[in-house]
C-alpha positions as CSV (number, residue, x, y, z in Angstrom):
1,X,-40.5,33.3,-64.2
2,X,-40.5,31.8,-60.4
3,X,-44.0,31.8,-58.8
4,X,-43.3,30.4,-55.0
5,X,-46.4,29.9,-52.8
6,X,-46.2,28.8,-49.0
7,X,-49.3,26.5,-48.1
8,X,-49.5,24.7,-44.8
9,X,-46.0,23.0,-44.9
10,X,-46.1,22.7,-48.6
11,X,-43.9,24.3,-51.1
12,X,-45.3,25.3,-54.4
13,X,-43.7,26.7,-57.3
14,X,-44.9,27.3,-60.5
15,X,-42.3,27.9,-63.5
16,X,-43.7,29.2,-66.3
17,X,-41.9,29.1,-69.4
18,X,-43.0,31.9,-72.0
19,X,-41.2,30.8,-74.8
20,X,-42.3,27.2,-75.1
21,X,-46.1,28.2,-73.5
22,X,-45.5,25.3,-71.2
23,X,-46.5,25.5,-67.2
24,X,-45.4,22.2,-65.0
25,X,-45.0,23.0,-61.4
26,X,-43.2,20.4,-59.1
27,X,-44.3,20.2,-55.1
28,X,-41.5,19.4,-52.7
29,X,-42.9,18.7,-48.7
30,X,-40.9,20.0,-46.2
31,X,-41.2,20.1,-42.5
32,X,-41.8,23.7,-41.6
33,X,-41.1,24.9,-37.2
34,X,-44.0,24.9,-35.9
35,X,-45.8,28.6,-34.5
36,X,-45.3,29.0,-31.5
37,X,-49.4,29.9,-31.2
38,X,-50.4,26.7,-33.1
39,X,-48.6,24.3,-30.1
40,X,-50.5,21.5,-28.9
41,X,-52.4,22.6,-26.0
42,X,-51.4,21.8,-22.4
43,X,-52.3,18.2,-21.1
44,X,-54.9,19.3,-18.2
45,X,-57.5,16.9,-19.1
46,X,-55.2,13.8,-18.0
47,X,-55.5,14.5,-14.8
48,X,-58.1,13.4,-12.3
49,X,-58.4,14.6,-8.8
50,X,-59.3,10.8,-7.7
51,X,-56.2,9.3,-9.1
52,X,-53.7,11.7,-7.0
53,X,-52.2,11.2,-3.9
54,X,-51.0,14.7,-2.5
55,X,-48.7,15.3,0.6
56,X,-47.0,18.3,1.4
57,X,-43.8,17.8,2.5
58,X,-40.7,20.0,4.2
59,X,-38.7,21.4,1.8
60,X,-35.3,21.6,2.4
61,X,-33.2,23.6,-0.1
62,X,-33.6,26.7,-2.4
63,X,-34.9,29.6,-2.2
64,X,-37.0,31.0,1.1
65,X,-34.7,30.5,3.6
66,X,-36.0,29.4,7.1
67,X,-39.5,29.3,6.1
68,X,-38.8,26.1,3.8
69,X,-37.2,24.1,6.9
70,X,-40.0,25.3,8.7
71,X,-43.6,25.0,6.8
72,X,-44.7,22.1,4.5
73,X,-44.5,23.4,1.0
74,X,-42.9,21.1,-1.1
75,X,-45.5,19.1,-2.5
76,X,-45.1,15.4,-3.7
77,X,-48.2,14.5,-6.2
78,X,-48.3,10.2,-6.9
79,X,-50.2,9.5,-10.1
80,X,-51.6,5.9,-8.2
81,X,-52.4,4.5,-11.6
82,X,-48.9,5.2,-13.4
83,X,-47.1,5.0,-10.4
84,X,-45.3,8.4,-11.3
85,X,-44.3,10.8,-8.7
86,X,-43.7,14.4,-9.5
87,X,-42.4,16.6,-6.3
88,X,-42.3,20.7,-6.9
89,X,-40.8,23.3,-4.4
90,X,-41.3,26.0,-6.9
91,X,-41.8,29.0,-4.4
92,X,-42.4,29.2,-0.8
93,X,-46.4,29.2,-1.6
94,X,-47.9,25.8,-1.1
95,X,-50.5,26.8,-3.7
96,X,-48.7,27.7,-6.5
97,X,-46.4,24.5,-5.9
98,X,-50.2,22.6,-6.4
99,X,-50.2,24.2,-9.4
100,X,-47.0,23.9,-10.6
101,X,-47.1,19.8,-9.7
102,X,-50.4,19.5,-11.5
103,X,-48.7,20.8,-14.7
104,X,-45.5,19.1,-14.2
105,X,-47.3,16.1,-13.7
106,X,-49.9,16.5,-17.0
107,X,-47.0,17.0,-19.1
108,X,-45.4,13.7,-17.7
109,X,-48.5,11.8,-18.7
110,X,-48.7,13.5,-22.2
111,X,-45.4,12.1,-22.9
112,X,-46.3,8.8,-21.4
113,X,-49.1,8.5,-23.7
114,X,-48.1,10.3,-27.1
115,X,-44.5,10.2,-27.3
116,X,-43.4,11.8,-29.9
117,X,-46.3,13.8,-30.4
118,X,-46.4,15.0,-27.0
119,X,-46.1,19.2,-26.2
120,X,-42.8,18.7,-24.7
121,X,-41.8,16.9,-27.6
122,X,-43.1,19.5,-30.1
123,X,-41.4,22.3,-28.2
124,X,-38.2,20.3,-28.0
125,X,-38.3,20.0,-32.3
126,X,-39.2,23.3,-32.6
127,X,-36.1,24.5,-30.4
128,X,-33.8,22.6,-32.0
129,X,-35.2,23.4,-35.4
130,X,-35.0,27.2,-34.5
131,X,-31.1,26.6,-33.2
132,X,-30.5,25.0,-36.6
133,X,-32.0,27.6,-38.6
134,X,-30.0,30.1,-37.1
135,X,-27.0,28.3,-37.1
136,X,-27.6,27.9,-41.5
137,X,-28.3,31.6,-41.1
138,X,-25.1,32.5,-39.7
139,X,-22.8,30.0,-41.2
140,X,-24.2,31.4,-44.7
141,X,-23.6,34.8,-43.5
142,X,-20.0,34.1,-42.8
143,X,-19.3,32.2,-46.0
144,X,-20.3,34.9,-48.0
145,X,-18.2,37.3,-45.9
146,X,-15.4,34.8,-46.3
147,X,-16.2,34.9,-50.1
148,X,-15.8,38.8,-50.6
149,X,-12.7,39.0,-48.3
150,X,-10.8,36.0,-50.7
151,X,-12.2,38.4,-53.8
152,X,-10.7,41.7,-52.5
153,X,-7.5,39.8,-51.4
154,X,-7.2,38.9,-55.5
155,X,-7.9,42.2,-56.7
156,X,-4.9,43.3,-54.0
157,X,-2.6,40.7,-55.4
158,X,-3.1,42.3,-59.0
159,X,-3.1,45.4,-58.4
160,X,0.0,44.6,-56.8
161,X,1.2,42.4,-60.0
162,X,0.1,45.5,-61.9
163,X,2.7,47.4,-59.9
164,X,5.8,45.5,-60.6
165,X,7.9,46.7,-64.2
166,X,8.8,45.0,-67.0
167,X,12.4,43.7,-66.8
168,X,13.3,45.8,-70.1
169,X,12.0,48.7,-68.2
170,X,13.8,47.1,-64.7
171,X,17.3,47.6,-67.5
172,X,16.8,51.1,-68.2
173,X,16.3,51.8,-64.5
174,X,19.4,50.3,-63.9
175,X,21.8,51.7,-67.0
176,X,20.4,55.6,-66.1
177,X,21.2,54.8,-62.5
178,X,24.8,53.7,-63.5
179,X,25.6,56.4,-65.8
180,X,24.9,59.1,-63.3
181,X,27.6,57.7,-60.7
């Protein structure tokens, strides 16, 4: 009897053998995708107003037509520090390009700083670790499928066998078809 448990990226089972009245269980860890609610949280905290340099700039291309060529709002944040420059023409509102900078420019200096255990980094994994899973998914799917096809394409080829006389009867066939004529 198979007891599995799931507990916090641990998998647990339990095999309890009745005859013997033994119980062993065997833990295997396995790196399970992240939820998508239990993220890391966005970097906001990196950033301090006092270490930006802010200009708005014209934009140029993209969506908005004229009004880009025209207005400043593009904006080009420099993290003086870090010398890293983040520039965002997100929409034709020069606020919500602030905004947008600001959290371009906090997840920049998240990876800076943590790496591999950066947000970006975690979303990346869990992507790819979702695009694998699928992939398993379907592949497993289609081997199966490719299973029962090659087991009804046997049961064809004897049925067909099956078909097919003996050679003895294959002789009588033959001597009633020559007597008639």
């Amino acid at each position: 009897m198979l007891h599995p448990y799931r507990v916090s990226g641990r998998f647990i089972a339990s095999v309890i053998n009745l005859q013997s009245k033994f119980l062993f269980s065997t833990s295997i860890t396995c790196k399970a995708i992240p939820k998508k609610h239990k993220l890391p949280p966005r970097p906001k905290w990196l950033i301090k107003e006092e270490e930006l340099e802010e200009k708005f700039i014209k934009g140029g291309s993209g969506p908005g037509g004229q009004k880009i060529n025209k207005s400043n709002s593009k904006v080009q944040l420099t993290h003086i520090p870090s010398g890293l420059v983040v520039e965002c023409q997100y929409s034709r509102s020069q606020e919500s390009n602030r905004k947008r900078a600001r959290e371009i420019m906090s997840l920049k200096l998240d990876e800076m700083l943590n790496g591999d255990k950066s947000r970006t980094a975690v979303v990346n994994e869990r992507k790819t670790k979702l695009k694998q899973s699928k992939s398993k998914r379907a592949n497993r799917k289609y081997k199966v499928l490719d299973e029962e096809r090659k087991e009804q394409k046997e049961n064809e080829n004897e049925d067909e066998d099956d078909d097919e006389l003996d050679p003895e009867d294959e002789f009588e066939l033959f001597l009633k078809e020559v007597k008639k004529e």
